[in-house]
C-alpha positions, 0 to 999 in steps of 0.5 A: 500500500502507498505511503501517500495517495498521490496529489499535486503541487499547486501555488500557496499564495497565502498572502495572507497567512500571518495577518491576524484576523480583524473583526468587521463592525455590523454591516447595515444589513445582513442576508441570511439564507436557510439553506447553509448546509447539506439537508432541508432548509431550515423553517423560518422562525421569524416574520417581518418586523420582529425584533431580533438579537445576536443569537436568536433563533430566525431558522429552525432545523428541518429534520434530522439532516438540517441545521438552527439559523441565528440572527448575526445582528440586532435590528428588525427584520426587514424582509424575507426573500428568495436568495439565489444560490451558488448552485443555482437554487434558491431558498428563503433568506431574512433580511435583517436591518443592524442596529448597529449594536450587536445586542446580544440575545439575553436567553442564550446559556452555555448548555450543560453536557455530560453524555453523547445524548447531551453532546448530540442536542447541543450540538445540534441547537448550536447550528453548527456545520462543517465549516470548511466543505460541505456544510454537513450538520455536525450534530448528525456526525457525533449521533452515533455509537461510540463504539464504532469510533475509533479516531476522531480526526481534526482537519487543519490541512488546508490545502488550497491557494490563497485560503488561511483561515483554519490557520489563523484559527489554530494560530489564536485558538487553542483554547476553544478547541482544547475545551471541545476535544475535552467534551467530546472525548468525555462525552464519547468515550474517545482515547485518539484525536488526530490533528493533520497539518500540512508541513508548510504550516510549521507555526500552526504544527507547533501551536497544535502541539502546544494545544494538544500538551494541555489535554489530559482526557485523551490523546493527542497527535499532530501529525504533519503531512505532506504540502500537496493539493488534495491532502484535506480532502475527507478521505485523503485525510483518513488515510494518510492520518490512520492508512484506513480507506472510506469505501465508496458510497461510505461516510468516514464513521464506516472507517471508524473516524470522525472527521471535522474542521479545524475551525468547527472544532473551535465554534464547538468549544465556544458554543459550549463555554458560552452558548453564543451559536454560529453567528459570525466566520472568519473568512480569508478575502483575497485575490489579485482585484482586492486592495487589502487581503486579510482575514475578517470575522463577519456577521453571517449573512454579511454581503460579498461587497461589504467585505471588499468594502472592509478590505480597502474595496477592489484595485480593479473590476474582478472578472470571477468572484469565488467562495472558497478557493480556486481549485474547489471554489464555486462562482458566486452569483454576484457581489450582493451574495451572502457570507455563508456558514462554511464561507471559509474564503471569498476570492475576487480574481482578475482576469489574468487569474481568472482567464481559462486557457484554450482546450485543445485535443487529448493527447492520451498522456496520462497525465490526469490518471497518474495524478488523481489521489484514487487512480481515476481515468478522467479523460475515459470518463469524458469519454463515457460521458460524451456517449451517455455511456451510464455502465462504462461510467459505473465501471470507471467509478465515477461516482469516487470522484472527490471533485478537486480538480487536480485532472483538469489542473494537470491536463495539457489539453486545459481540458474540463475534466472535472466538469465532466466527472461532476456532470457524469456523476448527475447524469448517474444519479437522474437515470438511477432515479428515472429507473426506481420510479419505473418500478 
């Protein structure tokens, strides 16, 4: 077996790595969708003209997978609207009107926690999700047998271009996320954490180390692994952390981890001293058409512009504006989007970042093949694709595909590669639908 799945190396640019994170005063409104994670929206709690406070419930969880929507602000709530998404969707948002004093809810508590069933319910009134992928609600990860956990995994690898704030988390706070390892390995009854950083982050390695030092309920590792794209991917992580692999189809309980962000672990911690849910981000703004990158701290719901505005405006008109990063990144609809809860970046490239080079013919070199970190064959997926060939798609595992781009980035052809595995595994998902509801 390998030592390390294989990956590629990509530019750092991480401009802003040992900026300490500023905190922005309450934009003059904030737009705070009830879609911000995997699952069904939440259900709005609030109507227009209410009153509301930081940390007053607005959304309420939709479900077993759905997660709490707090207000980020004081103020009224002006309206509810529809909010385009960035994947084409729209969903309900309210629109809250600051005050500008940032009055904090008065029934919010720190919870009291002394068992998984606690953990789990507090956990999931927090409003929580992973905040740097998916937005998978947090409380559903821990809402398991003990028994069955083995790791639980921290994820600082944080791989990615331009993106620093996981790594200004774990530079400023060590205590928040020493407070929520302890919790959890009570609660849970877990003996191993793991701490997985890429070696470039020598800062954030030896704080973690200091952090891990004070814990006395479990034990913790840091491990220092690889600088190479995509080494914080889910399944990437495990691996490399324990050499355990996630079956396809599987989630990383079914390897015996659990696996949260870095930056997730911390909002837990602090959830759990003072009660205070997900109410505000840390997210890196950066990108050639920015005038000041650096990592703010925004109310959620914060607008894309009112960033920028924050960070000295645009030195030029961008031509691509990002959440995330550029290898996994997704186009936001416009700079009136919101800051979401797995807002971890907004990047604001300019043309020459952001210009797509002229595809041409595959050359059959290879390439996409000898750098996938799970030995996929994306030009043949294409291939496939192009043909609406749904068994050769099935055969060619399509659906293991992780999405981080490294086939398109390796590709001499400059061929959308990654775009076609992501169309395929859709293209997959309607026929297998279209057949059930045949039967």
């Amino acid at each position: 077996m390998a030592r390390y799945l294989k990956g590629i190396h990509v530019p750092h640019r991480k401009n802003t790595a040992n900026k300490p994170a500023v905190r922005m005063d309450a934009p003059q409104t904030v737009t705070i969708p009830m879609a911000m994670h995997i699952g069904k929206p939440a259900t709005l709690a609030v109507k227009v003209g209410d009153l509301v406070k930081v940390g007053t419930k607005i959304g309420e969880a939709n479900g077993a997978v759905s997660a709490n929507v707090y207000a980020s602000v004081s103020g009224k709530v002006n309206k509810i609207e529809d909010c385009l998404l960035s994947n084409g969707a729209t969903a309900p948002a309210v629109v809250i009107e600051s005050d500008g004093a940032m009055s904090v809810d008065e029934t919010l508590a720190a919870p009291t926690v002394t068992d998984r069933q606690s953990l789990v319910d507090a956990l999931k009134e927090s409003g929580i999700v992973g905040l740097g992928g998916a937005g998978f609600p947090t409380h559903v990860k821990f809402d398991v047998d003990p028994a069955r956990i083995d790791y639980l995994i921290i994820n600082g690898a944080e791989c990615e271009p331009y993106v620093t704030s996981d790594t200004v988390t774990m530079l400023t706070r060590g205590d928040d996320m020493a407070y929520a390892i302890e919790t959890i390995a009570r609660c849970l009854g877990i003996g191993k954490v793991i701490i997985g950083i890429e070696n470039n982050k020598k800062e954030a390695i030896a704080a973690m180390r200091a952090m891990a030092a004070s814990v006395s309920v479990c034990d913790v590792q840091v491990t220092s692994l690889p600088s190479v794209y995509p080494q914080g991917g889910e399944k990437v992580l495990v691996y490399h952390a324990t050499g355990r692999v996630i079956p396809m189809g599987k989630l990383p309980i079914d390897a015996g981890c659990v696996v949260i962000n870095c930056t997730t672990l911390a909002t837990i911690g602090a959830y759990l001293r003072t009660g205070m849910p997900l109410v505000e981000k840390c997210v890196t703004v950066d990108g050639g058409a920015v005038a000041q990158p650096q990592n703010v701290i925004a109310p959620i719901g914060t607008s894309i512009e009112a960033l920028f505005a924050f960070c000295g405006g645009l030195k030029e008109q961008p031509t691509k504006i990002l959440y995330g990063g550029p290898m996994m990144g997704i186009t936001v609809p416009n700079a009136d989007a919101p800051v979401l809860k797995n807002t971890n970046a907004v990047l604001a490239l300019t043309e020459k970042e952001a210009k797509l080079p002229k595809t041409t013919a595959c050359i059959r070199c290879g390439a996409c093949v000898n750098n996938c970190p799970f030995g996929l064959a994306p030009a043949a997926i294409s291939r496939a694709y192009d043909s609406r060939n749904a068994d050769e798609l099935v055969e060619l595992a399509v659906d293991a595909c992780m999405e981080c781009g490294c086939c398109s980035y390796v590709c001499p052809a400059n061929r959308p590669l990654v775009q076609k595995n992501k169309l395929s595994k859709q293209f997959l998902k309607e026929k297998r639908v279209k057949e059930a509801n045949k039967q």
